[in-house]
N, C-alpha and C positions, 0 to 999 in steps of 0.2 A: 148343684153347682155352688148357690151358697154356701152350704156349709163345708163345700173345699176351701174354697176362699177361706171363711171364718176361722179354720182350722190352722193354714196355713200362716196368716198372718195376724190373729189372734189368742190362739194357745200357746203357750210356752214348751217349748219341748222338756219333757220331763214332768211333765203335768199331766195328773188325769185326765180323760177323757171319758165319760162316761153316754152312753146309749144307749134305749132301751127298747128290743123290739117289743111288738104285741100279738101275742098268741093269735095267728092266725088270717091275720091282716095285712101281715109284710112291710106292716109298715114300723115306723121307729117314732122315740120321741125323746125329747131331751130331758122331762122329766120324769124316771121311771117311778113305778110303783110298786107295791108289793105283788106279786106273780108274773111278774114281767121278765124277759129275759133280758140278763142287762151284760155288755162287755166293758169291758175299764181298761184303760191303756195305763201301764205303767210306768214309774220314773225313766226306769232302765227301755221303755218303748216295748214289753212284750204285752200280749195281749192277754185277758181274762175274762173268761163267762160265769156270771151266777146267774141263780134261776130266784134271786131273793135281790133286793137294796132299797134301804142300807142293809151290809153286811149282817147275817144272824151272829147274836149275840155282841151286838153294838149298844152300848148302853150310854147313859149323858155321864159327863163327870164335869164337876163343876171346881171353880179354880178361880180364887179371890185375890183381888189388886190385892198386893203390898205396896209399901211407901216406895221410893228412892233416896239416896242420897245423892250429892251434884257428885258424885265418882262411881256413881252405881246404878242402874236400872231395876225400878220396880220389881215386884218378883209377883209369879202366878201360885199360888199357894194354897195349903188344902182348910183353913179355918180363916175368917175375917180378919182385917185389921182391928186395930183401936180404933174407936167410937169417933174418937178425937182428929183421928188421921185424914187429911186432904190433898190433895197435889194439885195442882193451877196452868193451867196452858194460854198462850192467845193467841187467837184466826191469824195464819197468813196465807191467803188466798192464792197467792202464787209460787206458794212451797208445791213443788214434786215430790210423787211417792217414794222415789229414789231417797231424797234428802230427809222423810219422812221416817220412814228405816234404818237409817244409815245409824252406824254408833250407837247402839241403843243404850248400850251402860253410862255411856256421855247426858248430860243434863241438858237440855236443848227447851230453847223459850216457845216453841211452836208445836209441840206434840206432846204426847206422856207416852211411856213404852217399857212392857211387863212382861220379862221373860220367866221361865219354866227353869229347873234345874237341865244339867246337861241329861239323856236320856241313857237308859240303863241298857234299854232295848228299843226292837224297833216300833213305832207305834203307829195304828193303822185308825185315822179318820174316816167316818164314811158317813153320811148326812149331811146334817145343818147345824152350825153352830150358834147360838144367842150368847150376845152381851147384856148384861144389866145393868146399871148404874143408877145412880144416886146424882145430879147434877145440879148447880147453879148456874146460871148464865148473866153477864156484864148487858146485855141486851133481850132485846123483846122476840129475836126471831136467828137462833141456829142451827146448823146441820150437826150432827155426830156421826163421824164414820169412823169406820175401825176396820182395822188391817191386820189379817191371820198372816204371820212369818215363819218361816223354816230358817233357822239361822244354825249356820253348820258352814262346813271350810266354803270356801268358794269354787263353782264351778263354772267358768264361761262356759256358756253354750251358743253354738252359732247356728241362725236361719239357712233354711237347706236353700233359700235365692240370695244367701251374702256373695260377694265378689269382691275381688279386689279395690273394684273402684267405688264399691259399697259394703261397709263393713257392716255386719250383722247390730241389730237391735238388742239392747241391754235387756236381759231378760232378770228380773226382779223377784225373789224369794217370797213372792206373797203365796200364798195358794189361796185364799177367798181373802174376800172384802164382802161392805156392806152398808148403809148409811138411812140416819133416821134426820128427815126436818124435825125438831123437837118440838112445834110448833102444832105439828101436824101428828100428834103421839098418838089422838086418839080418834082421829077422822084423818081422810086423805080428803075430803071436800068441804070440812069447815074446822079451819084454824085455833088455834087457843091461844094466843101468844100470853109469851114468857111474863112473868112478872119479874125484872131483874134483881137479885137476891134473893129469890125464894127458891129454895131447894125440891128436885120435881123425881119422883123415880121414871124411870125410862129403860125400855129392853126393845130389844132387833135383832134382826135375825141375821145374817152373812148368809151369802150366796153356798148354796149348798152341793156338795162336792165329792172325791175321795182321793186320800192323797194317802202316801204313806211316810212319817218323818223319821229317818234312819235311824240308829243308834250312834249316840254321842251328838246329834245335833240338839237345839233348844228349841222350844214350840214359845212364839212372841206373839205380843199383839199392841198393834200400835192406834191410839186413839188421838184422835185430830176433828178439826171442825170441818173446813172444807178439802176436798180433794177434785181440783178443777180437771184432773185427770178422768176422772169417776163418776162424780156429780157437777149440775150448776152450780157453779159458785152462789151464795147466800152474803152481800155485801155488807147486811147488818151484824155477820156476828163477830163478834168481840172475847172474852176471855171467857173462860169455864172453870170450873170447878168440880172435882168429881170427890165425893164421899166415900174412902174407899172403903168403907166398914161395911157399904150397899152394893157394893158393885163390885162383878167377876163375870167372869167367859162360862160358860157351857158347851162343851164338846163333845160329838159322840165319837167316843173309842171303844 
């Protein structure tokens, strides 16, 4: 019954869905494994079975910030920036994902956000993606989250309970998320706070998934400090800094 509910009013249509039973048990689990039989529901809503996930022959590919201009967005790129290269954001604790996304080529004082070329073909995600970074922080104690995009024309989708006199829920282009207290980098039960201005390496993992991003769309990723949609807000944290000559995505395709 939960996981109608969850389903219902928590996945997006057009989103994977992934299950996995277990030989012999009858029973399922959300996080499959290697011999597991797993089904994935597709953008288009048809169904698929393997007897393997992630997908065989899913390998990491790794994709380094570039800079931005204030008319341009970052780019995901296959060599490092400049040594010298940085970009700067600061917490606004009451920004929405929605707003968070939006415009990405636009320069925007509350997020940074690093798109891909358009795609040549289609490309199929299937695991866990890690960010890395290189960071400064204005304060002694922030979150890092980061937000996987599919950015490609737009398509409303509407909930199978919208009606007239309730219009369906904005369904947002993210397919994972993910988010690091940076405080807590290297324990989750005893803290290390920041030393403000000292630049710290830091990597996390995003929620692990399989999606497939079509041809001609761009695979984005938008990095922010809080997301009160996602996490606790963190009332301490203040501006950041990322290095981008240290920091990129990892993705398995």
């Amino acid at each position: 019954m939960f996981s109608e509910w969850y389903d219902e009013y928590f996945v997006p249509r057009g989103y994977a869905v992934v299950e996995a039973a277990v030989p012999g048990t009858g029973a399922s689990e959300g996080c499959p494994t290697t011999g597991a039989q797993v089904t994935v529901q597709r953008q288009d809503g048809a169904w698929e079975t393997s007897s393997d996930w992630p997908y065989e022959g899913t390998r990491p590919v790794r994709m380094w910030f570039g800079p931005a201009t204030p008319t341009a967005a970052g780019t995901l790129r296959g060599t490092p920036a400049a040594r010298d290269a940085a970009q700067s954001f600061t917490d606004d604790p009451a920004q929405t994902e929605a707003t968070m996304i939006a415009a990405p080529e636009a320069a925007a004082p509350h997020r940074l956000a690093y798109l891909g070329e358009p795609l040549a073909e289609a490309v199929h995600l299937s695991g866990t993606a890690e960010v890395r970074v290189r960071v400064t922080s204005s304060s002694s104690s922030s979150p890092l989250t980061a937000l996987l995009v599919d950015y490609g024309p737009a398509t409303p989708q509407a909930a199978a309970n919208a009606s007239e006199d309730k219009p369906p829920p904005q369904v947002l282009p993210i397919v994972t998320r993910g988010s690091i207290d940076v405080k807590n980098r290297h324990s989750l039960t005893e803290p290390s706070p920041l030393r403000p201005g000292r630049t710290y390496p830091v990597r996390w993992r995003l929620h692990a998934t399989d999606y497939v991003f079509p041809e001609g769309h761009r695979i984005g990723l938008v990095i922010v400090a809080n997301d009160r949609e996602y996490i606790t807000p963190d009332p301490a944290a203040g501006s950041v800094t990322l290095d981008l000559a240290g920091s990129s995505l990892t993705l398995p395709l």
